[in-house]
C-alpha positions as a Markdown table, in Angstrom:
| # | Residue | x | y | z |
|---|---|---|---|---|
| 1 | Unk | -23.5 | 206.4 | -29.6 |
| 2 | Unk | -27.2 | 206.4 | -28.9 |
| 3 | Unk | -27.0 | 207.6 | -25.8 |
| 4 | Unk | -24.5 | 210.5 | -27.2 |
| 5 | Unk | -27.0 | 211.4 | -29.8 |
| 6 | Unk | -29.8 | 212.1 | -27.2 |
| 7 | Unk | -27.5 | 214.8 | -24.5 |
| 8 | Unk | -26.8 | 216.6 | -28.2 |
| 9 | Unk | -31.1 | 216.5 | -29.1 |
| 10 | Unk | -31.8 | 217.3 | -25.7 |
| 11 | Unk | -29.2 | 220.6 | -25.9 |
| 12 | Unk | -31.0 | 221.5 | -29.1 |
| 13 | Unk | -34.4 | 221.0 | -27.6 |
| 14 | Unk | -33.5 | 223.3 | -24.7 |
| 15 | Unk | -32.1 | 225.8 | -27.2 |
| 16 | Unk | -35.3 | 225.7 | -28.7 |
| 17 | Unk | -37.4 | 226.1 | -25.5 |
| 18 | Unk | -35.6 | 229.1 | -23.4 |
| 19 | Unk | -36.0 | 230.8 | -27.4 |
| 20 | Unk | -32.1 | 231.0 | -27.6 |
| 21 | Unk | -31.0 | 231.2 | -31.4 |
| 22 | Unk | -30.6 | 228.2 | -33.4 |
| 23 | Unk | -27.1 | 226.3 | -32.6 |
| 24 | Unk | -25.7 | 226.8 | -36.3 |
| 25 | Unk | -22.8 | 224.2 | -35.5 |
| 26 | Unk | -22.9 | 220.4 | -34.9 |
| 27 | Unk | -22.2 | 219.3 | -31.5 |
| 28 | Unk | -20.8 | 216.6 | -32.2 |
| 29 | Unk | -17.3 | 218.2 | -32.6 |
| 30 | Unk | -15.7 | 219.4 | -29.4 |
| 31 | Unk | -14.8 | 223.1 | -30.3 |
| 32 | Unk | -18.4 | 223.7 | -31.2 |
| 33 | Unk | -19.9 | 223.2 | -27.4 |
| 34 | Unk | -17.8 | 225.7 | -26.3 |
| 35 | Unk | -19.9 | 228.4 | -24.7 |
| 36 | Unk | -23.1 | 226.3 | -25.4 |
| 37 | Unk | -23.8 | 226.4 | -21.8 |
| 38 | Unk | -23.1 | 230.1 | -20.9 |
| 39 | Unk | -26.3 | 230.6 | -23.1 |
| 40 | Unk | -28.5 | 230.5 | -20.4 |
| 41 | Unk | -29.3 | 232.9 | -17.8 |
| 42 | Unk | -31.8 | 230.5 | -15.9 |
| 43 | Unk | -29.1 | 228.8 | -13.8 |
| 44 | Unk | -30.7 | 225.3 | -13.7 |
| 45 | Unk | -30.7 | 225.2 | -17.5 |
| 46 | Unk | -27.6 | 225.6 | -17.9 |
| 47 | Unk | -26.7 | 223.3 | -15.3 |
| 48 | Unk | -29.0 | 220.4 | -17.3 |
| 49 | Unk | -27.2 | 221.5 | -20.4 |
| 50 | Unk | -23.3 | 221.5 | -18.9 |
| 51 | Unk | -24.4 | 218.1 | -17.4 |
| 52 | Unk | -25.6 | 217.2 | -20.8 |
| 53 | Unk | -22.2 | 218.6 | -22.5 |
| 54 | Unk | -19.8 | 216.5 | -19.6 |
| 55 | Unk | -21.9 | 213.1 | -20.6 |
| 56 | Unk | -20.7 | 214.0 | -24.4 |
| 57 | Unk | -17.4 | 214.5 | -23.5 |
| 58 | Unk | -16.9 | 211.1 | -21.7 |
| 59 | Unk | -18.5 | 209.2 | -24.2 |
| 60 | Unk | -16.3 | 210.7 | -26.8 |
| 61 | Unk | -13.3 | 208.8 | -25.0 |
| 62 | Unk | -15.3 | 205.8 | -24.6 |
| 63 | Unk | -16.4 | 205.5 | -28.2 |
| 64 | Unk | -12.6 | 206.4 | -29.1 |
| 65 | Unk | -11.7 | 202.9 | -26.8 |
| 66 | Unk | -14.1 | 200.9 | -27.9 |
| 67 | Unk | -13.5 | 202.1 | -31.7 |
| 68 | Unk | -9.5 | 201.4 | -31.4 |
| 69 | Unk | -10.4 | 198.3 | -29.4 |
| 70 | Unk | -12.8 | 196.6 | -32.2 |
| 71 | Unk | -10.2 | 198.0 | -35.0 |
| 72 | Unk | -7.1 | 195.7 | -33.5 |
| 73 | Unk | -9.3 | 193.1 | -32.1 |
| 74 | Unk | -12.2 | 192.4 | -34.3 |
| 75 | Unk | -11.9 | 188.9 | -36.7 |
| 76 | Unk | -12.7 | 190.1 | -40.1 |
| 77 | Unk | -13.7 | 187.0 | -41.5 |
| 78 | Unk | -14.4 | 188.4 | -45.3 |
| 79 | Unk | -11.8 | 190.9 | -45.8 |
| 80 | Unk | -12.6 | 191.4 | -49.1 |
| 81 | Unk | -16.1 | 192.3 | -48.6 |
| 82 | Unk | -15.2 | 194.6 | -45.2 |
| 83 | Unk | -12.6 | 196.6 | -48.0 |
| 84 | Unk | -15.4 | 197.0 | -50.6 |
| 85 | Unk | -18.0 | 198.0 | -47.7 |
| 86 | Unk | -14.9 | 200.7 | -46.7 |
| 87 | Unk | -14.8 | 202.3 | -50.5 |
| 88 | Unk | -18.7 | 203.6 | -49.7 |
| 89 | Unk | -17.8 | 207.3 | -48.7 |
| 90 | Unk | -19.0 | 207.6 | -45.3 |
| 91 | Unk | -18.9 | 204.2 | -44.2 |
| 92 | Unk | -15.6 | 203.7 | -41.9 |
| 93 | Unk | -13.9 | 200.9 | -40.2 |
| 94 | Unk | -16.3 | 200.7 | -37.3 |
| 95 | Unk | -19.9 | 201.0 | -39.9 |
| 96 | Unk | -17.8 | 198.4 | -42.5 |
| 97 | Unk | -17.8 | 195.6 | -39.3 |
| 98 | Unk | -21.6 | 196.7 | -38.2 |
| 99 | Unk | -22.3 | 195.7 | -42.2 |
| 100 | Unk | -20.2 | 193.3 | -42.5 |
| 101 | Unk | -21.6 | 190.6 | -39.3 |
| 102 | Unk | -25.5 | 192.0 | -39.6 |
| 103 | Unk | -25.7 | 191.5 | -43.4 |
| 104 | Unk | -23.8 | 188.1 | -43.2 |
| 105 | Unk | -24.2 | 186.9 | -46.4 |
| 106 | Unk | -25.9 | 189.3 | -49.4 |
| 107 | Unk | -27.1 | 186.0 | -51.5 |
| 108 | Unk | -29.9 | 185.5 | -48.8 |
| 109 | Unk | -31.6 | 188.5 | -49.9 |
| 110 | Unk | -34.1 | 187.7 | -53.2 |
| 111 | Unk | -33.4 | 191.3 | -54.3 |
| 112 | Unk | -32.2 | 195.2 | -53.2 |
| 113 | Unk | -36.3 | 195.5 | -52.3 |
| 114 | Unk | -35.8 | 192.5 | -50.1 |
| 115 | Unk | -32.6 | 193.9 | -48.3 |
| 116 | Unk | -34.0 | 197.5 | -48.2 |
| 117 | Unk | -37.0 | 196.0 | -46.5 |
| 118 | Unk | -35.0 | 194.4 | -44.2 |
| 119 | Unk | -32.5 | 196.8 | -43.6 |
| 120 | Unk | -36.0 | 199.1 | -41.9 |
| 121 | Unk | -34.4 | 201.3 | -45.1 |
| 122 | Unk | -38.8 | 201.3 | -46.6 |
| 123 | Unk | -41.8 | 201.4 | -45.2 |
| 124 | Unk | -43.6 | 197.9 | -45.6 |
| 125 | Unk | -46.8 | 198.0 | -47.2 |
| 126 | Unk | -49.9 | 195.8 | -46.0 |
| 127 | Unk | -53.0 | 194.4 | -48.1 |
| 128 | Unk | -56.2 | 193.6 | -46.3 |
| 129 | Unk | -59.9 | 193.0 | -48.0 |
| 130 | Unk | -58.2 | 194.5 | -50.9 |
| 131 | Unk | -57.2 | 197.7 | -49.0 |
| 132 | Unk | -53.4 | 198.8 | -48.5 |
| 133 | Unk | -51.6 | 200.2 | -45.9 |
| 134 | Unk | -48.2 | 201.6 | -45.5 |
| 135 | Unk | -46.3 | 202.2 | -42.2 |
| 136 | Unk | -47.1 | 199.2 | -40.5 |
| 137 | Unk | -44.5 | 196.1 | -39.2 |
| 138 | Unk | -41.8 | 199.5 | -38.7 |
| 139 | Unk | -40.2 | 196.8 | -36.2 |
| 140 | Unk | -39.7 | 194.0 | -38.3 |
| 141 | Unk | -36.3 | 194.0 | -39.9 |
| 142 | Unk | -32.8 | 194.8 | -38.2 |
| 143 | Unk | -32.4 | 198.0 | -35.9 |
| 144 | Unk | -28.6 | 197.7 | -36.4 |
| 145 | Unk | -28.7 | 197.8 | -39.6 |
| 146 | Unk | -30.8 | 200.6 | -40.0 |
| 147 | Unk | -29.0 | 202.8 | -37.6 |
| 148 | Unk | -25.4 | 202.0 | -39.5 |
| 149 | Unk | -27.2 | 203.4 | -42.8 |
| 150 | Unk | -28.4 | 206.4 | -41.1 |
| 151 | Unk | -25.1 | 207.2 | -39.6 |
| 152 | Unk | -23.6 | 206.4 | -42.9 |
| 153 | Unk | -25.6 | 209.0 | -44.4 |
| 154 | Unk | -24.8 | 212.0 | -42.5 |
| 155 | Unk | -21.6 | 211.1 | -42.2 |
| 156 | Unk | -21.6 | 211.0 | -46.3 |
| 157 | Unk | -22.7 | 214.5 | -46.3 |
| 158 | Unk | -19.6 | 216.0 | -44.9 |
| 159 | Unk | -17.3 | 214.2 | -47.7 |
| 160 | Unk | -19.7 | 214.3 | -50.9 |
| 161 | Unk | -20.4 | 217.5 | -52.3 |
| 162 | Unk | -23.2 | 215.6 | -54.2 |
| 163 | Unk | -24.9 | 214.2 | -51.4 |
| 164 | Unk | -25.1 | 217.7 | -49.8 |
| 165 | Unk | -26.9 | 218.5 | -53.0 |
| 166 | Unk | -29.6 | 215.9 | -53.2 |
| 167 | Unk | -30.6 | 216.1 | -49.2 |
| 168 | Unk | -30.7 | 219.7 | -50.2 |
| 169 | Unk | -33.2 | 219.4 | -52.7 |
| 170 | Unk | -35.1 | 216.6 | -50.7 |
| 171 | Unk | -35.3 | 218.6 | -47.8 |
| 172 | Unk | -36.9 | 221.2 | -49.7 |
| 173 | Unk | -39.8 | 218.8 | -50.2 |
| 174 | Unk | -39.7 | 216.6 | -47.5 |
| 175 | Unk | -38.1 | 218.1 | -44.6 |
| 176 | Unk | -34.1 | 217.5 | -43.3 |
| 177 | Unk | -35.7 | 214.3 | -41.7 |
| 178 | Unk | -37.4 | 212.3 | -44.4 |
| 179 | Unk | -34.2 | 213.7 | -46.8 |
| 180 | Unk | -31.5 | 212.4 | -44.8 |
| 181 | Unk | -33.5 | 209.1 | -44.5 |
| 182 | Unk | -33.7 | 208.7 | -48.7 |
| 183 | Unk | -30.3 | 209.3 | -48.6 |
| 184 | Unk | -29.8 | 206.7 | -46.3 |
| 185 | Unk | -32.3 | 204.2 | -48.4 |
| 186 | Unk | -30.1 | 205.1 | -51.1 |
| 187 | Unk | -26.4 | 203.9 | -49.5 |
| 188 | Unk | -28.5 | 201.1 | -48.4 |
| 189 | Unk | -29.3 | 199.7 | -52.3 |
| 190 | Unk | -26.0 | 201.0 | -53.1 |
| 191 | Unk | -24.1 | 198.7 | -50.6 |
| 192 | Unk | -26.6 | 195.9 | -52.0 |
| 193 | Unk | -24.8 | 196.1 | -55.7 |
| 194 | Unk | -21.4 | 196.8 | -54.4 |
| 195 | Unk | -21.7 | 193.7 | -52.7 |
| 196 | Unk | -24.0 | 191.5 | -55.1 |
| 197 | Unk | -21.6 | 192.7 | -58.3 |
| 198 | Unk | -18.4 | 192.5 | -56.3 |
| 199 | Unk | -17.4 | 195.8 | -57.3 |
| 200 | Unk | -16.5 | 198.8 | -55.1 |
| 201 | Unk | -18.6 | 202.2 | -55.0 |
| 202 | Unk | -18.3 | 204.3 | -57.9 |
| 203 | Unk | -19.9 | 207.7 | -57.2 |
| 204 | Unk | -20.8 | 208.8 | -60.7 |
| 205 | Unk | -23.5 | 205.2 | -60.6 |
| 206 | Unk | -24.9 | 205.4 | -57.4 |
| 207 | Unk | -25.9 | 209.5 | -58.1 |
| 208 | Unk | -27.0 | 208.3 | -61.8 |
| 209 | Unk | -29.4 | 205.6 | -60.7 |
């Protein structure tokens, strides 16, 4: 998935340096790189980008494998908790198991600041001879988890209306970065009460709070 991510940045960062207009349409859906390629005149950029577009395309059938593989394969040892992780809009079969085995067990978390901290979801603050600092220890925490939040999040955005609306009005401020990343921050404490209370995600509470 990581590796897919990077051929679509890269085709966006050549976009952006042979001054070709903005791609409009995400690449991650297989009619949209259609003609991506014939774009360029310069005949070696295209070539980097149809190379680019060929690794997307066989990872797509890879990720589809591996997907249906873990779906009949996987042992869901909490069942209940992998259902209630699957009622958070944006969070599928594949994100549920990520959550499900890298959480392990949400009563070893103090509270959400604990798990949010964990999660990479907040920057960790540091005091030194009464002086703070924020940014620092971005490595400490889980990687997995932080990536299943942030894949969580845009993949919210295409099913709630009102999570276009708030990285709208983040972005705004903050940039389409920082915006999708408090969205992010937010499914992250969400999925800590869905899981602490037992309950499964109710849209009108986690836009409220």
């Amino acid at each position: 998935m990581r590796a897919r991510s990077e051929a679509m940045v890269h085709i966006q960062n050549t976009v952006s340096q042979y001054n070709l207009p903005p791609l409009t349409k995400k690449l991650s859906f297989a009619a949209n790189r259609q003609g991506v390629a014939e774009q360029f005149s310069e005949a070696s950029a295209r070539r980097s980008v149809e190379v680019d577009l060929a690794l997307i395309d066989h990872l797509d059938g890879q990720l589809q494998a591996v997907e249906l593989y873990l779906v009949r394969h996987a042992r869901v040892d909490d069942p209940l908790t992998c259902q209630l992780l699957q009622t958070v809009p944006g969070i599928g079969k594949i994100l549920a198991l990520v959550l499900l085995y890298e959480i392990h067990e949400i009563r070893r978390f103090a509270d959400v600041g604990n798990f949010a901290s964990y999660c990479r979801l907040v920057k960790c603050a540091h005091e030194s001879a009464g002086k703070k600092s924020v940014g620092k220890g971005r490595k400490i925490g889980n990687a997995n988890l932080k990536w299943a939040f942030s894949e969580a999040a845009c993949r919210m955005l295409h099913e709630l209306p009102q999570a276009e609306s708030v990285v709208a009005r983040k972005e705004k401020k903050f940039g389409k970065g920082k915006a999708l990343s408090i969205l992010a921050a937010k499914i992250g404490r969400g999925v800590y009460w869905i899981l602490k209370r037992r309950e499964p995600f109710d849209v009108n509470r986690f836009f409220n709070h």
